[in-house]
Backbone as JSON, one array per atom type, in Angstrom:
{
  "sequence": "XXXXXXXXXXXXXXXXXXXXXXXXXXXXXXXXXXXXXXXXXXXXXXXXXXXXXXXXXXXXXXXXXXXXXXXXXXXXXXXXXXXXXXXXXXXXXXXXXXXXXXXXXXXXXXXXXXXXXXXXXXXXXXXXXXXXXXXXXXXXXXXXXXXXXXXXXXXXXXXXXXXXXXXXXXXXXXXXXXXXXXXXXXXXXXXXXXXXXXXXXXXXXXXXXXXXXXXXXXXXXXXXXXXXXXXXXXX",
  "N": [[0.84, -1.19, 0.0], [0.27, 2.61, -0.72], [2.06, 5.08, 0.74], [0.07, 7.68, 0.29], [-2.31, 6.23, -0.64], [-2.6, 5.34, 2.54], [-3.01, 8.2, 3.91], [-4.87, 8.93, 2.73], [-6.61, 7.19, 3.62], [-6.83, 7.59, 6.02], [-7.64, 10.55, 5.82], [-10.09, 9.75, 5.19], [-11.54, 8.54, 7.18], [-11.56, 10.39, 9.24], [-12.38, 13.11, 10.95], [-13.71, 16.97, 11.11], [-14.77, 17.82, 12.83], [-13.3, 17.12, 15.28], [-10.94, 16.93, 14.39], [-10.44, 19.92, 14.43], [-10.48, 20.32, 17.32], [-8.19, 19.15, 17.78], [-6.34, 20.48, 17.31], [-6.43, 22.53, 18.79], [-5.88, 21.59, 21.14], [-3.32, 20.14, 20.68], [-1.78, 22.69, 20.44], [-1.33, 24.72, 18.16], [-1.19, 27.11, 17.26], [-0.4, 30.08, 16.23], [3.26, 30.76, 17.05], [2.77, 28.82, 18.98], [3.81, 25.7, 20.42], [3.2, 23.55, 18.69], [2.98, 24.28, 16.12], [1.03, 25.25, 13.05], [0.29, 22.33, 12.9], [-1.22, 19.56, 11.14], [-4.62, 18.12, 11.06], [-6.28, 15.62, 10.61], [-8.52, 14.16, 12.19], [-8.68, 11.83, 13.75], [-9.23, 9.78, 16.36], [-6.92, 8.48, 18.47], [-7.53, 5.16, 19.16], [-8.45, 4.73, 16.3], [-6.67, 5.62, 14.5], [-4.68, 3.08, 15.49], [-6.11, 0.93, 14.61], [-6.1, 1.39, 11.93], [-2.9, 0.87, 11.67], [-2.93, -1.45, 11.95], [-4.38, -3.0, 10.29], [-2.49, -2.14, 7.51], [0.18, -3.16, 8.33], [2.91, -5.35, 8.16], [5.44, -2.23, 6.55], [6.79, -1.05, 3.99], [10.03, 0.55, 4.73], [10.38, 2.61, 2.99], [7.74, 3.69, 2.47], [6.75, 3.97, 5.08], [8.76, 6.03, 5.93], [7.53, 8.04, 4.09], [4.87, 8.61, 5.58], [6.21, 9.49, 8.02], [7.35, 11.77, 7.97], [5.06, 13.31, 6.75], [3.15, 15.93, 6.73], [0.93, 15.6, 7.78], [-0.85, 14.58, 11.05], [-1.54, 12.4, 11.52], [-0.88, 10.54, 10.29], [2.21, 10.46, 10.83], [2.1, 9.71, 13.1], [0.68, 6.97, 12.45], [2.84, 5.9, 11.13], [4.89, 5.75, 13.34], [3.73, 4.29, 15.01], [3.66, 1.93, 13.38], [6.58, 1.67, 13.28], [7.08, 1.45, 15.94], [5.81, -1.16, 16.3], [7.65, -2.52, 14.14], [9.67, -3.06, 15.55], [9.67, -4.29, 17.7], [9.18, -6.83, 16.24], [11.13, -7.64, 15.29], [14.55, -8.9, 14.21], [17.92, -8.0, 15.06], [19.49, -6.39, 13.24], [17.1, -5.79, 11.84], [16.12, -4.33, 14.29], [18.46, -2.55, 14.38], [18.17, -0.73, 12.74], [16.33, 0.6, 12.64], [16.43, 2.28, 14.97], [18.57, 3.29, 14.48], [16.85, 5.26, 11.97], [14.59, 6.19, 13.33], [16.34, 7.79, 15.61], [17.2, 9.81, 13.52], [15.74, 11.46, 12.27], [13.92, 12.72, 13.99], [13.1, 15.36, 13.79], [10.79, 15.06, 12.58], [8.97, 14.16, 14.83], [7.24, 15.32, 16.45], [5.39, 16.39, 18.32], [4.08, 16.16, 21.9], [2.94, 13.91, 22.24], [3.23, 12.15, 20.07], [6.09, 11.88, 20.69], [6.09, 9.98, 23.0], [4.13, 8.16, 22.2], [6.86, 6.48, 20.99], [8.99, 6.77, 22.13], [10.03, 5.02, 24.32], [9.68, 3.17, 23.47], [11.24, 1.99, 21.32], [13.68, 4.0, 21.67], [14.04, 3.55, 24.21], [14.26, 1.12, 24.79], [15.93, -0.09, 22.86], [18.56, 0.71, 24.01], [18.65, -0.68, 26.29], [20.66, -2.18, 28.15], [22.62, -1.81, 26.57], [25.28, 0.9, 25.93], [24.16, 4.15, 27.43], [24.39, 7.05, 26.11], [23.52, 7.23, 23.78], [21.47, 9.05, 25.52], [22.14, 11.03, 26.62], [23.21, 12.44, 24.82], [20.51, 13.71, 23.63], [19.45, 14.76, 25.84], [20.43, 16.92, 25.65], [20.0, 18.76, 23.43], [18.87, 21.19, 21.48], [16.73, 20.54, 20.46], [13.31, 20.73, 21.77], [11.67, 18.48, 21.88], [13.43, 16.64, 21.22], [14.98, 16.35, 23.62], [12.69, 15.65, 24.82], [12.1, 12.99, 24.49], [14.51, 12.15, 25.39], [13.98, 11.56, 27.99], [11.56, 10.03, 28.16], [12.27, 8.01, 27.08], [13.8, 6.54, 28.95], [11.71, 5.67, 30.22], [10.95, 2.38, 29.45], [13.14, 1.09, 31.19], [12.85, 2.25, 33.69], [10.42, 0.58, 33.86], [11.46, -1.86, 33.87], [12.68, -1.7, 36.27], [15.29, -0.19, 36.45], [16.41, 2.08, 37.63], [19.14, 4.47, 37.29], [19.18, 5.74, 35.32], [16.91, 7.32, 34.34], [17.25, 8.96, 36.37], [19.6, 10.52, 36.0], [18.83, 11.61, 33.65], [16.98, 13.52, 34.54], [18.53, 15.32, 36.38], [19.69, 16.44, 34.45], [17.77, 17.82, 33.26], [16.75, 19.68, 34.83], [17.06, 22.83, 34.87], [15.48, 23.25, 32.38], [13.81, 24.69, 30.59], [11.28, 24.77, 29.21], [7.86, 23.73, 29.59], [6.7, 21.36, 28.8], [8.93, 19.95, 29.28], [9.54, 19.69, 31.76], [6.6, 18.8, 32.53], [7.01, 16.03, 31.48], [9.38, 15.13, 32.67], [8.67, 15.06, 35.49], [6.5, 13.1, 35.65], [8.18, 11.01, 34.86], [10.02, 10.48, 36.95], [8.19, 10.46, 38.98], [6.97, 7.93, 38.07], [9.45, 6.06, 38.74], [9.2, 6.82, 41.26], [6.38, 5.14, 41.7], [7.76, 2.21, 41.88], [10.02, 2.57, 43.61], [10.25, 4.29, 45.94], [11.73, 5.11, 47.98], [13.98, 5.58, 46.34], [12.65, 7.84, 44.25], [12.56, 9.61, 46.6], [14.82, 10.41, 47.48], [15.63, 11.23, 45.52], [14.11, 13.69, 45.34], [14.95, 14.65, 48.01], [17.47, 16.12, 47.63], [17.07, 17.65, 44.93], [14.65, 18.89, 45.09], [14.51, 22.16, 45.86], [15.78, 23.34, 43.48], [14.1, 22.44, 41.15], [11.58, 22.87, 38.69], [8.51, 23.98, 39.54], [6.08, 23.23, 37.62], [7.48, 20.17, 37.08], [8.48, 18.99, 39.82], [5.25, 19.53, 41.29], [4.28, 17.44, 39.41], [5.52, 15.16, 40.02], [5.37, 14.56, 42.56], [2.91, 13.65, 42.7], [0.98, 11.59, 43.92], [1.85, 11.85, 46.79], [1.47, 11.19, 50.08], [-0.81, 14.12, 51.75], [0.56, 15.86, 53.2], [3.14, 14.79, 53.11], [3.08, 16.41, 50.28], [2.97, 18.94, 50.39], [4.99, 19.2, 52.15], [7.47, 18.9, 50.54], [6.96, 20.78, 48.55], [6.72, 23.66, 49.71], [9.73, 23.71, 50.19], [10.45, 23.52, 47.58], [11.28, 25.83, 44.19], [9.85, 28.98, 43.68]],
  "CA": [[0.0, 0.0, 0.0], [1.29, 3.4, -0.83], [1.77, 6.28, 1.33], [-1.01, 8.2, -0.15], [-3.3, 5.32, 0.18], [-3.06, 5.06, 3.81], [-3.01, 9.23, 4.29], [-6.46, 8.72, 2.27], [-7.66, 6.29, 4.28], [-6.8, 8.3, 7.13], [-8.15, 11.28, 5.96], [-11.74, 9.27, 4.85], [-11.82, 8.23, 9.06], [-11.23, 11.68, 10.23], [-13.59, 14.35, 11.62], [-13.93, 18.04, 11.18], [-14.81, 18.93, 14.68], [-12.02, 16.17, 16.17], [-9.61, 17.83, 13.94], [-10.11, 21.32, 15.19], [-10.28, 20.52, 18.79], [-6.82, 18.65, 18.21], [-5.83, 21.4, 17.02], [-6.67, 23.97, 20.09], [-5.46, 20.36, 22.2], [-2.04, 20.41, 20.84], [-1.45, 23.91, 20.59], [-1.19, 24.72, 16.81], [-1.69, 28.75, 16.78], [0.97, 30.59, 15.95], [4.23, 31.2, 18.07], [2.93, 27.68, 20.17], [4.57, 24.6, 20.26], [2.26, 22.83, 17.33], [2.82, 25.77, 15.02], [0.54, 24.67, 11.54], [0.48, 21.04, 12.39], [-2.05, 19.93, 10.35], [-5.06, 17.34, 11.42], [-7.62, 14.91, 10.33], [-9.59, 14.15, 13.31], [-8.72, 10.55, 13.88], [-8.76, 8.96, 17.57], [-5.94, 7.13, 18.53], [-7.77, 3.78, 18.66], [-8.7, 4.53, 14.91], [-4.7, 5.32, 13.91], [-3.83, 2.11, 15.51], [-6.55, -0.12, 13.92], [-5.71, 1.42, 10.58], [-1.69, 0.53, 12.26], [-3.29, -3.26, 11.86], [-4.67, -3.12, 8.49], [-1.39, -1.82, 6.84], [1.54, -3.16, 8.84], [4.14, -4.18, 7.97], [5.04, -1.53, 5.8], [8.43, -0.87, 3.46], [10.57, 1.59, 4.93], [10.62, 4.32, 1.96], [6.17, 4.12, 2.82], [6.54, 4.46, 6.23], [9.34, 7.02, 6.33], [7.09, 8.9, 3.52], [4.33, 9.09, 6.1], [6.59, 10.01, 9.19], [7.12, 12.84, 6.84], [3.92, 14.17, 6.51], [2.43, 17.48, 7.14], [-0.56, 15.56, 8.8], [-0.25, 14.88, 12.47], [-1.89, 11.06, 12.26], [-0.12, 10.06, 9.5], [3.11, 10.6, 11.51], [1.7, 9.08, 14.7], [0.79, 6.22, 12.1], [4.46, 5.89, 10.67], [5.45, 6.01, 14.27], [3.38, 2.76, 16.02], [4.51, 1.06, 12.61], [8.02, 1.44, 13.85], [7.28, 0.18, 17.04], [5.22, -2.79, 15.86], [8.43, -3.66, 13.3], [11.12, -3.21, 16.48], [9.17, -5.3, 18.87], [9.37, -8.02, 15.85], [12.08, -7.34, 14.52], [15.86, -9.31, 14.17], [18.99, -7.77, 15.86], [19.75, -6.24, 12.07], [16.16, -4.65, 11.81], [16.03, -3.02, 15.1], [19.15, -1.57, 14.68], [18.01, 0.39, 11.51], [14.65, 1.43, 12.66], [16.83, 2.85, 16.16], [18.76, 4.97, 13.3], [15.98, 5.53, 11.38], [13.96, 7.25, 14.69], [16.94, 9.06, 15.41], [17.91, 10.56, 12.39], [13.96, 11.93, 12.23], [13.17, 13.37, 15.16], [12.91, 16.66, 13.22], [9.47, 14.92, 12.48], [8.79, 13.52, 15.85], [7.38, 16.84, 16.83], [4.89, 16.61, 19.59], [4.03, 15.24, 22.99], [1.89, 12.68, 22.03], [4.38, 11.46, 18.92], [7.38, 11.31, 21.58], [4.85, 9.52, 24.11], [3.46, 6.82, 22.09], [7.12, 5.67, 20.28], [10.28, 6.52, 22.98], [10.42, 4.01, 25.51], [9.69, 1.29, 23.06], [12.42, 2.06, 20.16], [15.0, 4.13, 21.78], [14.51, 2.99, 25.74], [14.16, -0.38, 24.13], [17.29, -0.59, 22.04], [19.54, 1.23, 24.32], [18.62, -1.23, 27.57], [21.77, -3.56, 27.8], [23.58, -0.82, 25.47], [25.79, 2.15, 25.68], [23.24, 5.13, 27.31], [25.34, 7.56, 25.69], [23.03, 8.54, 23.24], [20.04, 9.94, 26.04], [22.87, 12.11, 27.37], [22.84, 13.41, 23.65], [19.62, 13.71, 23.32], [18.98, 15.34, 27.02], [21.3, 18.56, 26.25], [19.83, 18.98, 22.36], [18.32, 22.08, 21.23], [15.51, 20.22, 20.11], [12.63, 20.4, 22.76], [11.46, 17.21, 21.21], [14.68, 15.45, 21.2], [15.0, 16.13, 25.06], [11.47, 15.13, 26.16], [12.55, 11.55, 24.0], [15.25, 11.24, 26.18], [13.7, 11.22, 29.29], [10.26, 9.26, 28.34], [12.16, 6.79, 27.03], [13.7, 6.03, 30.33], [10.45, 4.48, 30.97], [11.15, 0.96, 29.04], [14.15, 1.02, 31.87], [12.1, 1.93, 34.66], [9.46, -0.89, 34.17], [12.38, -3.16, 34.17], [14.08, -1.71, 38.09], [16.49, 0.49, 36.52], [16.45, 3.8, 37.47], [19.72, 5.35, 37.56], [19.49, 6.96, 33.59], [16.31, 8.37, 34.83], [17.76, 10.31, 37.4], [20.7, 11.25, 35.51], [17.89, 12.63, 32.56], [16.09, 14.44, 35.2], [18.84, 16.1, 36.92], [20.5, 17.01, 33.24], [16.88, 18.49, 32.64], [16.58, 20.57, 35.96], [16.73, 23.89, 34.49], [14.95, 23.12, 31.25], [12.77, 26.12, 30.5], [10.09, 24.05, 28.62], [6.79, 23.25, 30.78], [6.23, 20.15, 28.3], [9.87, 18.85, 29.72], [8.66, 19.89, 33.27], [5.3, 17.33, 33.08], [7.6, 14.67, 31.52], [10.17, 15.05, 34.03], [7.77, 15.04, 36.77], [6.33, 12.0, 35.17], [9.04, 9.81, 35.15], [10.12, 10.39, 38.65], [6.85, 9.62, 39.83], [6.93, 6.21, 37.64], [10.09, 5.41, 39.53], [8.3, 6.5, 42.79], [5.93, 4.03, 42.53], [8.34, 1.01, 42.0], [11.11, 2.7, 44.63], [9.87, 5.29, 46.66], [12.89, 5.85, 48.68], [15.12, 6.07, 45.55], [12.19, 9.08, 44.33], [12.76, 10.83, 47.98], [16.05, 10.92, 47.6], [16.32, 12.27, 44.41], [13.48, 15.05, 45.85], [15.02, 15.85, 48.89], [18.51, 17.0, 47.18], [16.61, 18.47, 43.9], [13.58, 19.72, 44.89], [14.46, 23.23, 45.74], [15.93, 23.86, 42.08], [12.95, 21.65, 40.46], [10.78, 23.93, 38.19], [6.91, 23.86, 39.75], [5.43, 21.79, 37.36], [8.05, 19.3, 37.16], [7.98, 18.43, 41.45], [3.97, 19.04, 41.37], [3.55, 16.0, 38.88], [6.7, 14.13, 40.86], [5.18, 14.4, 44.1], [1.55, 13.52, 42.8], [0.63, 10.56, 44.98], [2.6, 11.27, 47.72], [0.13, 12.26, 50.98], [-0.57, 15.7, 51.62], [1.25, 16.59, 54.25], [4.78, 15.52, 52.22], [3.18, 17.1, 49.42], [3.22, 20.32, 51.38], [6.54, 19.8, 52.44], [8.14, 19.26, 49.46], [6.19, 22.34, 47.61], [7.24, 24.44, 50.77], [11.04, 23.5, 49.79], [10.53, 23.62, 46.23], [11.07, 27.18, 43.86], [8.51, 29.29, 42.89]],
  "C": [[0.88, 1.25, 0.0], [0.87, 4.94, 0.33], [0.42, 7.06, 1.22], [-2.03, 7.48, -0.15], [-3.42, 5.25, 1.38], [-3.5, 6.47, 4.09], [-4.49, 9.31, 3.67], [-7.38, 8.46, 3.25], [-7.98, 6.57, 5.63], [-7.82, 9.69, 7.46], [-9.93, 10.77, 5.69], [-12.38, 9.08, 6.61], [-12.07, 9.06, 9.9], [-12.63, 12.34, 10.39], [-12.95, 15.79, 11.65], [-13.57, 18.49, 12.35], [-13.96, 18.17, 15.43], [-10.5, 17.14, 15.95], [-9.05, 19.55, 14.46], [-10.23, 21.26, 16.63], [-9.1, 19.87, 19.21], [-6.15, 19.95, 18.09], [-5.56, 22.41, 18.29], [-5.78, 22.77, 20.95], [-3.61, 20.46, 22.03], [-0.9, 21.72, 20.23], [-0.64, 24.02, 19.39], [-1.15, 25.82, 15.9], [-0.43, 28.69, 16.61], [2.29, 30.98, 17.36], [4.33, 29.95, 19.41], [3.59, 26.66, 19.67], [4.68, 23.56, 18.98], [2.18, 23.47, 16.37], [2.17, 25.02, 13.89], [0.49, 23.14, 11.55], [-1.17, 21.11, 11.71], [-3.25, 18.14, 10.93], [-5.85, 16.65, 10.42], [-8.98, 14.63, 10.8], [-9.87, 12.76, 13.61], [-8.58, 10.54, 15.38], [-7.44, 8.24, 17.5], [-6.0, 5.54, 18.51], [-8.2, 3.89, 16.78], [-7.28, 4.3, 14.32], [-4.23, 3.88, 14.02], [-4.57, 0.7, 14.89], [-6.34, 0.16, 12.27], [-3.89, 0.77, 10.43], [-2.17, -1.33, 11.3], [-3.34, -3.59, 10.63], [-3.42, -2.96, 7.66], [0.12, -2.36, 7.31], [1.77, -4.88, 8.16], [4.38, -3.63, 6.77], [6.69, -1.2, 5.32], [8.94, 0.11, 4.29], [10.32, 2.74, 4.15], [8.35, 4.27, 2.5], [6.15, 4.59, 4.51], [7.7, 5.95, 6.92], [8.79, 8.63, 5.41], [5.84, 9.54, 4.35], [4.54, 9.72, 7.3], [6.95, 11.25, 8.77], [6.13, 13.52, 6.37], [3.57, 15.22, 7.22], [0.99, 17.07, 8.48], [-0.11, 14.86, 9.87], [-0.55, 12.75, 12.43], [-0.95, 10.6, 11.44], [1.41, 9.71, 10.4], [3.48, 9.79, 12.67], [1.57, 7.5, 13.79], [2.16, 5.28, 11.83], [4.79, 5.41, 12.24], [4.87, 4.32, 14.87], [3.69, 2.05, 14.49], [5.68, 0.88, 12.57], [8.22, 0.59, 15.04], [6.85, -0.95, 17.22], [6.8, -3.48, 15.26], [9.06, -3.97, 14.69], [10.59, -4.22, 17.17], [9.55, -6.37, 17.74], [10.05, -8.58, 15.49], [13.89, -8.3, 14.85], [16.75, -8.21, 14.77], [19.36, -6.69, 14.62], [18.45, -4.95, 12.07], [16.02, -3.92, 12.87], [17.26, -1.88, 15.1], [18.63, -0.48, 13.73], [17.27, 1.1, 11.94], [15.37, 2.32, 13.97], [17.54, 4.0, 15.32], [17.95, 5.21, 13.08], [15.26, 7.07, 12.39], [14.92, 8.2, 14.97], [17.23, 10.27, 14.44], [16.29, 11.0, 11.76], [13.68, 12.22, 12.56], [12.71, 14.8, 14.73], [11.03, 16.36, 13.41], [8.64, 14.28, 13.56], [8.45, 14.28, 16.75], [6.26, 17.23, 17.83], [5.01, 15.91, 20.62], [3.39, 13.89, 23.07], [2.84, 11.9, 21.22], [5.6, 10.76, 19.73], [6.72, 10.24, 22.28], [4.52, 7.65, 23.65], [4.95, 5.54, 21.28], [8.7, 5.65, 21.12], [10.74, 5.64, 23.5], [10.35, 2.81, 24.57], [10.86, 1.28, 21.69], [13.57, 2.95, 20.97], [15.36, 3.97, 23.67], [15.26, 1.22, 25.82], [15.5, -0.88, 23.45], [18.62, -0.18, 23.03], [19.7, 0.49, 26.15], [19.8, -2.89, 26.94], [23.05, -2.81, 26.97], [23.61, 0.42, 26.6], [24.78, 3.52, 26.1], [23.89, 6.17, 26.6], [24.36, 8.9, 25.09], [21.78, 9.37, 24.06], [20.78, 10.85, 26.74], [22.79, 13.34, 26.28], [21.8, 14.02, 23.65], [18.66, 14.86, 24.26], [19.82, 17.04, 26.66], [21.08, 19.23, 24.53], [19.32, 20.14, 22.46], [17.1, 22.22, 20.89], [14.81, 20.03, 21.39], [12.06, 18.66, 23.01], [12.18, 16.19, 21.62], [14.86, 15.51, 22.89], [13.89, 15.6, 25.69], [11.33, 13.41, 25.09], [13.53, 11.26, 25.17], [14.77, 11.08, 27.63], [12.52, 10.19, 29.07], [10.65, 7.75, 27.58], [12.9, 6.25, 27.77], [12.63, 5.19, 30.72], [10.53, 3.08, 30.97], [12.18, 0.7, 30.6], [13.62, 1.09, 33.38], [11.08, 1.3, 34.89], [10.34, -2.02, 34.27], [13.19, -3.28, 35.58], [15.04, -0.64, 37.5], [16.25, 2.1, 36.47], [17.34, 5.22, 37.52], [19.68, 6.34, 36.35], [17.76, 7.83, 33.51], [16.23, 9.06, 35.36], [18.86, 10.88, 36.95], [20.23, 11.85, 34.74], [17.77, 13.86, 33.41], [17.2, 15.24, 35.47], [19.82, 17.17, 35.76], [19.16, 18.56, 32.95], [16.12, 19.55, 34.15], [16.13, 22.07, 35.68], [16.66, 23.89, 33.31], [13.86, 23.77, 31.45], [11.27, 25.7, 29.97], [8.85, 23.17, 29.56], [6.58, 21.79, 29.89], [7.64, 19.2, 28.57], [9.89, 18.65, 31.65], [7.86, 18.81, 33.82], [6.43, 16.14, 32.73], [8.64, 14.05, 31.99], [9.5, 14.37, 35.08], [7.34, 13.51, 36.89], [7.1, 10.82, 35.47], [9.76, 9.79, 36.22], [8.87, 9.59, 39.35], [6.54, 8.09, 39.2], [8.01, 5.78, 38.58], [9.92, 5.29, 40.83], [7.04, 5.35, 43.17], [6.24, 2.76, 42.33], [9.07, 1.01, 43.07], [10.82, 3.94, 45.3], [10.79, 5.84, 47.52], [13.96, 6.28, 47.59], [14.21, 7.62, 44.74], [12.91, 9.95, 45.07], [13.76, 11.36, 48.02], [16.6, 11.59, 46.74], [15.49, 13.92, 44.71], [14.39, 15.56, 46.61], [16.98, 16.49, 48.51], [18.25, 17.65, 46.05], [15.61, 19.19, 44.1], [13.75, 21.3, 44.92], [14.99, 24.3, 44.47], [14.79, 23.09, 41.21], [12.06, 22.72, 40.06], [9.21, 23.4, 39.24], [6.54, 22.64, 38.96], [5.56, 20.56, 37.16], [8.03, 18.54, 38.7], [6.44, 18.62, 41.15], [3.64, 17.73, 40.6], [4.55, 14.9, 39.52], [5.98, 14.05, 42.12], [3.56, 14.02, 43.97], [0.56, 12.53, 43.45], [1.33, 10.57, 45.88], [1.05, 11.57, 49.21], [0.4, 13.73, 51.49], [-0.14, 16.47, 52.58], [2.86, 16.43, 53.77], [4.74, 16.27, 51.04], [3.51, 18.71, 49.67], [4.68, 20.69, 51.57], [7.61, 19.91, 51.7], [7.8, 20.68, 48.46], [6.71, 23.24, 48.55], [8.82, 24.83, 50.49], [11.5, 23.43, 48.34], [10.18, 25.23, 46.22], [9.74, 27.13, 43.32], [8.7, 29.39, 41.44]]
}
């Protein structure tokens, strides 16, 4: 099937009024984060049952739709990467681990990073060299930094949490509120496997910790340490 066939078949699925409330959803005006992305108005269970119908899919088709202007298309391209890697030989994951890197240009929201990090580049790089999420953590790309921390996750469902605390404390004074929540985030995943290895990374970071990065880190704790960490955390 060719690129343009699936972006069809994508756009035949879509919705009007889905499409413009993604739009306002992932902030698409001018000067925001989503500048001109461009929608359809697909659900995410629709993307990934059209994912079903079409996979697997050549490389030059799926790197023509990670390449697209339209937002599902992209997101499509994207869980067809992580379908091949999960199936994939020693040979094919390495390509598709280039591939994702050498793309991230197009890998351009929170949702895109979200649904394909932890399982292609947490995934390839567990047992390997972290090297490149040190890269990835000090990039210029907002993008490319909130990859390297969320795909820490594959690593912290497995016990390992020291390259999530070495993300986080790389991404301390990261100016970006969308590396803030996914900071916050992946602390609080490692808080609820190790709760003393969390505390300890709070109680020597919290008072440089942006706001919304500790408020989503401390979000199940009870509210009397939430207090006390917010008390000891900047404004």
């Amino acid at each position: 099937m060719t690129s343009q066939a699936i972006s069809e078949r994508l756009r035949g699925l879509g919705s009007e009024a889905r499409a413009s409330a993604s739009r306002r959803f992932f902030k698409t005006g001018p000067g925001e984060y989503g500048e001109g992305d461009v929608f359809y108005g697909l659900t995410v269970p629709q993307v990934r049952a059209v994912v079903a119908e079409v996979s697997p899919l050549p490389e030059r088709v799926t790197l023509a739709l990670l390449r697209s202007p339209v937002h599902e298309a992209r997101q499509l391209a994207l869980l067809v990467l992580v379908r091949a890697y999960a199936c994939g030989d020693g040979a094919a994951r390495e390509r598709i681990f280039a591939c994702y890197l050498a793309n991230t240009r197009w890998i351009n929201n929170w949702d895109l990073v979200d649904c394909s990090a932890e399982h292609i580049v947490g995934a390839h790089l567990s047992g390997r060299d972290r090297a490149p999420l040190d890269a990835l953590a000090v990039s210029a790309s907002l993008w490319e930094r909130r990859i390297a921390i969320v795909a820490t996750f594959h690593l912290i469902r497995r016990g390992v949490f020291d390259d999530t605390l070495r993300v986080a404390g790389m991404l301390l004074a990261d100016r970006e509120d969308l590396i803030h929540k996914a900071t916050g985030w992946m602390l609080r995943e490692v808080g609820k496997r190790a709760p003393e290895v969390e505390r300890a990374f709070l109680d020597r970071h919290a008072p440089a910790m942006p706001r919304t990065m500790l408020r989503y880190a401390i979000e199940r704790f009870p509210e009397a340490e939430r207090r006390r960490y917010l008390s000891a955390g900047r404004l």
